[in-house]
DRENTIFI-434548 format. One record per residue (C-alpha): y, x, z; residue in one letter. Coordinates in steps of 0.001 Angstrom, whole numbers, plus 500000, padded with zeros to 6 digits. Layout:
YXZA/...
This chain:
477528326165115156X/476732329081112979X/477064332382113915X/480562334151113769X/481486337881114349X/483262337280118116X/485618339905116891X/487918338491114068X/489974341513113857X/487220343830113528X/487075347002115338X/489899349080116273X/492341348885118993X/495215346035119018X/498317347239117782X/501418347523119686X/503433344419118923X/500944341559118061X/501591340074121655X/505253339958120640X/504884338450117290X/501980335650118654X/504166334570121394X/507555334328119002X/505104332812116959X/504028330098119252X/507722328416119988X/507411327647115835X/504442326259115453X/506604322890114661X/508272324031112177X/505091325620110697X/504010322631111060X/505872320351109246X/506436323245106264X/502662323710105886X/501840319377104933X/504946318581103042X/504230320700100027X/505144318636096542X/501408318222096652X/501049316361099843X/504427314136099117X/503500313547095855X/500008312074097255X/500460310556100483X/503248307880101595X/506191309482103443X/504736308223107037X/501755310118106768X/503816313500105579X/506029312972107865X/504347311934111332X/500522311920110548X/499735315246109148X/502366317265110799X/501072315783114561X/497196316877113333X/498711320360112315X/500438320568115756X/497377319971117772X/495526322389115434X/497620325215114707X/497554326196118273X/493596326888117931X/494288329628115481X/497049330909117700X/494728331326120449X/492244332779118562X/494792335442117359X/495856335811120946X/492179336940122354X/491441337954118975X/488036335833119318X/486119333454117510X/487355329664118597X/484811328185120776X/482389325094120080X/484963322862121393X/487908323984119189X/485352323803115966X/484003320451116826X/487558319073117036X/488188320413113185X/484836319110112252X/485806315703113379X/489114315949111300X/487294316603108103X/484685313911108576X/487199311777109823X/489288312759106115X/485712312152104471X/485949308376105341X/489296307953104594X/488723309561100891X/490596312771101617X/489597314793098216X/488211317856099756X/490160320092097557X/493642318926099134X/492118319030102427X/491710322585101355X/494893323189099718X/496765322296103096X/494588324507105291X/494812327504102780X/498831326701102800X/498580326604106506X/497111330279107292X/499930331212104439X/503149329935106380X/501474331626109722X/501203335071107870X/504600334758106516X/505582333511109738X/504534336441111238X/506125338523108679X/509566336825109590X/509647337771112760X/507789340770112479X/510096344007113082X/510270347362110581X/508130349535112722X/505712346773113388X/503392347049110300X/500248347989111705X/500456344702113802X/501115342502111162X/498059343843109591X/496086343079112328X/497154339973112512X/497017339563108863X/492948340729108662X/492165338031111532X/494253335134109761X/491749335881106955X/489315335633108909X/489890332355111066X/490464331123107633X/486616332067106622X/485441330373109772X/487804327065109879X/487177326480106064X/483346326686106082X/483250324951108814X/485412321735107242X/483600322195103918X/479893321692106346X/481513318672107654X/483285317106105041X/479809317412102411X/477767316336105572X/479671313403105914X/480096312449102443X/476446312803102132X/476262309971105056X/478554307914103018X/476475307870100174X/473437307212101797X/474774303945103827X/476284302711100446X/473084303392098142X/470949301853101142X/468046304121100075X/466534305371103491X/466745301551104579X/464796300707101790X/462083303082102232X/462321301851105804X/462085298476105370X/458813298472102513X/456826300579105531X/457921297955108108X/456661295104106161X/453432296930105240X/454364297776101118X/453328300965099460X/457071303040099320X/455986306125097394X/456816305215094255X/460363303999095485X/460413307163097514X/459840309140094922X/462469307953092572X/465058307862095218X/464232311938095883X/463195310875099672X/460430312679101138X/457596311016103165X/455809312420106070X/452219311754106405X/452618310095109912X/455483308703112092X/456034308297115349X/457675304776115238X/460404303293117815X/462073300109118328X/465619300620119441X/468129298556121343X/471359299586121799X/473606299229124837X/477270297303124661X/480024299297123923X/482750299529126454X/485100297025126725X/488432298770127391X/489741294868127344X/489215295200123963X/489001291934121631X/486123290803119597X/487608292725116766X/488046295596117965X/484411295845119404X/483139295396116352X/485177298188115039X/483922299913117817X/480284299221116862X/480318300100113118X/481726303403114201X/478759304016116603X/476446302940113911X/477796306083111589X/477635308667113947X/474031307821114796X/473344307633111163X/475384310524110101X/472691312241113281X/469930310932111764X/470535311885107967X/467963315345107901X/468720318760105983X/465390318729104116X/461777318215104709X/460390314444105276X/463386312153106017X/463737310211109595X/464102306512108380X/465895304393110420X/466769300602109791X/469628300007111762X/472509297546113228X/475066297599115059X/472644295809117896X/469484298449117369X/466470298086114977X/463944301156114243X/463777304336113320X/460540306287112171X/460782309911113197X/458336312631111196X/455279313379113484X/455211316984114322X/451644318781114106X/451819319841117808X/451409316568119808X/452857318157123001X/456429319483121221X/456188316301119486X/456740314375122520X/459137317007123831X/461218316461120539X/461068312572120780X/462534312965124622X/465682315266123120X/465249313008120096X/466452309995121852X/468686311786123984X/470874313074121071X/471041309393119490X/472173307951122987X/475049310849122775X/475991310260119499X/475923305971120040X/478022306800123263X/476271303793125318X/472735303394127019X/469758303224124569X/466124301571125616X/463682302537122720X/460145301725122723X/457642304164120942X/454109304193119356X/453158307925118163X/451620309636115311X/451181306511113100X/450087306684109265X/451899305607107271X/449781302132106752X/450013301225110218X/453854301424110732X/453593297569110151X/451523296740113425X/453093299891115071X/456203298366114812X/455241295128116149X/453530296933119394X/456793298871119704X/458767295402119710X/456694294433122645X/456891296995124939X/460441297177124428X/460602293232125095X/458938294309128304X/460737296691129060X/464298294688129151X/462289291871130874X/461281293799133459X/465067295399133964X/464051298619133818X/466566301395133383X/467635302619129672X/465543305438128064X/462071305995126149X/459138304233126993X/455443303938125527X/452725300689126617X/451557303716129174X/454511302813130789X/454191298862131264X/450639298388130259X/449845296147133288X/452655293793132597X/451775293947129082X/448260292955129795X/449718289963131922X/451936288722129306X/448996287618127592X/448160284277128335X/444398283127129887X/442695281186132862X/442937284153134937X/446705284768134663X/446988281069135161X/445013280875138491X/446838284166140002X/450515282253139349X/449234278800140817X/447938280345143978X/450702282138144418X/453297278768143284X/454288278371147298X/455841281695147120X/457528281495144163X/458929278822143809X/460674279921147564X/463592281476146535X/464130283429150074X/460568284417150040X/459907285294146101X/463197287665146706X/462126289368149952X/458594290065148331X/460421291321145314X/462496293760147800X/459477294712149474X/457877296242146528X/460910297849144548X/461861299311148028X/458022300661147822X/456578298537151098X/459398300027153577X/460491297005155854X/463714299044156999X/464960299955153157X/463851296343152387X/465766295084155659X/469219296875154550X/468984295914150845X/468782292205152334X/471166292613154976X/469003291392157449X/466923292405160653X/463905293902160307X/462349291631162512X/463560289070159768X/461580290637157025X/458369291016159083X/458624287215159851X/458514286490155933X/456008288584154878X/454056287033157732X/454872283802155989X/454270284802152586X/450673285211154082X/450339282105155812X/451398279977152723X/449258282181150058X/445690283268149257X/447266286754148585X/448492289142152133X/451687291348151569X/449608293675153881X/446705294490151520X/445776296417148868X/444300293633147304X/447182291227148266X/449660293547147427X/447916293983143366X/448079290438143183X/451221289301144425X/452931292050142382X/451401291112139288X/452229287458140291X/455674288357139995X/455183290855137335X/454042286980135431X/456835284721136346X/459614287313135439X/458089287618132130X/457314283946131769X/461445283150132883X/462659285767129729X/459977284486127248X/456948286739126105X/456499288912123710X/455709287689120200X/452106287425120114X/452143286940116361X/
């Protein structure tokens, strides 16, 4: 949000008889309304449903932002702005030229001023210039803001349709020399990246049918490209679907803010997607390793959804044990075959499984079951009867959890070791 004057009125006291003249005001705001979108531009443009129901219901629900504005004499809030900066980028995709998205908004603030006038009495002319100086400027603040949003968005447009950032994207995935590309396309290129693998969440369901998911996921798609589309400097490339894919975010020179960024980064995508993201990231990666970056990034994030863990950011710091036992080898075999009584146990393998996500507390363990303590004690005592490995170790307790660690991976496939 930029930074508006809080006082639209400027200084001076409030007239006697703008409190009148709002409030009369406010029980026409229909009729302003409908007068303000069917001009003989609008009807000669748009089909009589839209004149008639579409665009007077949008000016009913936003009219009532500038009266409120004129009624505190205040700048609208965040909220109120946001809502008008979803209406022009909404009139962006629909091919709204901006210039009659103007025209009605400048013919708007006209039919409240007149308005205003109307009902305005003789001796009331110092309030209708009050009110007339704020109308003017609301009208600053709601146009520029419209005119952001509106170019913004038509910049996103253009971008998805020329398929330029995915094609710088895609030649450092696959390992080719982009600058020359880059260059001609007038896309700037960082000097390192800090790569990620992304994978998106499902949208909700609401009931809805196949079709209108996939409605649902296009939209997502464009507001987490429209976030990703940068004002200047090296671009964030992102090759996306409506399932995930990667992005490659410009490495900051301070490692430490870097990783701060990547944290708010991710955040700000997951709020703009509107459902649960699980990215995977390797850092500070030139731009001839994005290719094997990329691939290490796949991996941990494969990981990472085998191993159930909880939507959000993660790095091979995270998993690097079970990433290390994903590999295949004599040793990994020999750990899972000694341990082969327990697992293949169903009561037992999920008991021991318990016991470690409810960190080694029988009673936590006990109530997640829904069982006896006593009942829990007797299978671990089991567990190390039948295997080489006691719950009740250190040594035991490494083993069998890596054990596990190994058959959950080996049940949702490994990585790609390719």
């Amino acid at each position: 949000m930029k930074h508006y004057q809080h006082n639209i009125a400027g200084p001076g006291p409030r007239p006697d008889g703008v409190d009148r003249i709002l409030s009369e005001l406010g029980g026409r705001i229909a009729d302003v309304s409908l007068r303000t979108t069917r001009t003989a531009v609008t009807t000669m443009l748009f089909p009589p449903e839209i004149v008639d129901a579409e665009m007077p219901a949008i000016a009913r629900r936003s009219f009532p932002l500038v009266l409120a504005s004129l009624r505190t004499g205040s700048t609208p809030g965040e909220n109120e702005l946001a809502m008008l900066r979803d209406r022009a980028a909404q009139r962006a995709r629909e091919g709204v030229p901006l210039t009659l998205l103007l025209h009605i908004w400048q013919h708007g603030f006209q039919e409240f001023f007149e308005e205003s006038g109307c009902i305005a009495n003789t001796d009331e002319t110092k309030a209708l210039t009050w009110i007339g100086r704020a109308i003017m400027r609301l009208q600053e603040i709601f146009l520029a803001e419209m005119v952001t949003a509106y170019q913004g968005e038509q910049e996103t447009l253009t971008e998805e349709r020329s398929g330029a950032v995915p094609l710088i994207a895609r030649l450092l995935l696959l390992g080719q020399d982009p600058r020359a590309d880059a260059e001609r396309l007038n896309i700037a290129l960082a000097e390192c990246y800090d790569v990620l693998a992304v994978r998106l969440g499902s949208v909700a369901d609401d009931g809805r049918d196949a079709e209108a998911r996939e409605v649902a996921e296009r939209r997502r798609l464009h507001r987490m490209l429209a976030l990703l589309r940068t004002g200047g400097g090296p671009a964030t490339l992102s090759m996306l679907d409506r399932i995930g894919g990667y992005v490659l975010v410009p490495r900051s020179l301070d490692a430490a803010r870097s990783a701060e960024r990547l944290d708010r980064f991710v955040a700000a995508l997951e709020s703009a997607a509107g459902s649960a993201i699980t990215a995977a990231v390797v850092e500070d990666i030139p731009i001839g390793g994005v290719t094997a970056a990329a691939r290490q990034a796949d991996e941990v994030l494969d990981l990472v959804r085998a191993l159930d863990r909880s939507p959000g950011l993660y790095r091979l710091s995270d998993v690097f044990m079970a990433h290390q036992l994903s590999r295949p080898g004599p040793g990994v075999d020999h750990l899972v075959a000694g341990v082969e009584p327990v697992l293949s146990h169903d009561e037992l393998r999920t008991t021991l499984q318990t016991y470690f996500d409810c960190d080694l507390d029988r009673q936590r363990t006990a109530r997640r079951l829904g069982v006896h303590p006593n009942t829990v004690n007797n299978r671990l005592n089991r567990i190390a009867e039948i295997s080489p490995h006691s719950p009740f170790t250190l040594a035991g307790i490494t083993a069998l959890s890596a054990a596990l660690t190994v058959e959950r991976l080996r049940s949702t496939g490994p990585p790609d070791q390719s």
